[in-house]
C-alpha positions, 0 to 999 in steps of 0.5 A: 627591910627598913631604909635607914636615915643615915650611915655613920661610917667610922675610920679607925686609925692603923688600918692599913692600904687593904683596909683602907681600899675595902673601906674606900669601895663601901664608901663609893657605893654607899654614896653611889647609892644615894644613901645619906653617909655621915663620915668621921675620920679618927686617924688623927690618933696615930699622932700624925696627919699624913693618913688622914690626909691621903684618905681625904684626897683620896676622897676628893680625886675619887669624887665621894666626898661631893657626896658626903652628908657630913665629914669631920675629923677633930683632935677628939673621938666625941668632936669627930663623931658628934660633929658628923652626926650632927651635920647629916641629922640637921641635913636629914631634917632640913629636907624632910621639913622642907627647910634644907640649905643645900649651900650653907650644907655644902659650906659646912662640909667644905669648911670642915675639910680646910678646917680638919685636913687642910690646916692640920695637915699643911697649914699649921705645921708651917706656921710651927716651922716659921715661928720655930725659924724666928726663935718662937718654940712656945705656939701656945700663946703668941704675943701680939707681933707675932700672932698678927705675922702668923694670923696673916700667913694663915690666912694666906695659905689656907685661901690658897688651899681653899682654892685648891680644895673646892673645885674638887669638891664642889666644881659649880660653887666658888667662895662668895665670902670667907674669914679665917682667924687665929682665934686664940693667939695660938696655932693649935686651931683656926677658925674658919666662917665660910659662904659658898655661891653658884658660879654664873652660867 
């Protein structure tokens, strides 16, 4: 039976704990196996971030996300499939050609779990809930004293999740070098350009 190149796997939201168990243990072997696993999240469609967070922990603590060619959940099914599609390809052909970055890999994966999870999940809902305390209920377009405060608090506790988030992911690299912005003057998204390195013996 032919091998294939890489497996899309795909979680669609309202699964529920036995399904989410079952397409847990899959993954585990999938990954288990050395196969090349492209994982997309859409959970994001259940109009909260709470399941798609506790799966991605989940993930991480079980040591299966290390082990991903692609992860992505976006706001969007054609950003999240094509995005995950996209990385595992582009890892795929780099090691047939002899081309593969396995650190610029890694630093794609891991800026796509503070971007989709991390953010969306812990950070931006506290920057709505400061601007909200300062009378700011518009997180659209933020005039520029507000935007510099909320770019700066981002910036602060997306590190603090980015140091929480990488020594489960990848326990032998650190951040050599990374920049977050608010790119838009909004807290809708951020941008994230991260460089990983090998920690020293």
């Amino acid at each position: 039976m032919h091998r294939p190149d890489l497996w899309l796997y795909v979680r669609v939201p309202f699964t529920g704990a036995s399904l989410d168990d079952a397409f847990f243990t899959s993954l585990q072997d999938a990954t288990d196996a050395g196969q090349s696993v492209a994982f997309a999240d859409l959970s994001f469609l259940e109009n909260t971030y709470t399941s798609q967070a506790a799966f991605a922990q989940r993930l991480l603590a079980g040591g299966v996300a290390s082990r991903l060619d692609a992860y992505s959940s976006w706001n969007t099914n054609a950003n999240t499939v094509g995005t995950a599609l996209a990385e595992a390809v582009a890892a795929g052909a780099g090691r047939r050609t002899g081309s593969y970055n396995l650190l610029a890999h890694r630093a794609f994966t891991f800026d796509r779990i503070l971007d989709d999870v991390a953010f969306h999940t812990v950070v931006r809902p506290d920057l709505n809930a400061t601007l909200d305390a300062l009378g700011i209920t518009d997180h659209t377009y933020l005039l520029p004293d507000a935007a510099a405060q909320i770019a700066q608090r981002n910036r602060a506790l997306l590190w603090q999740q980015a140091e929480a988030i990488l020594p489960q992911l990848y326990p032998n690299d650190h951040i050599a070098a990374m920049q977050i912005t608010l790119p838009w003057n909004r807290t809708f998204e951020t941008q994230i350009d991260v460089a990983l390195a090998p920690n020293l013996p």
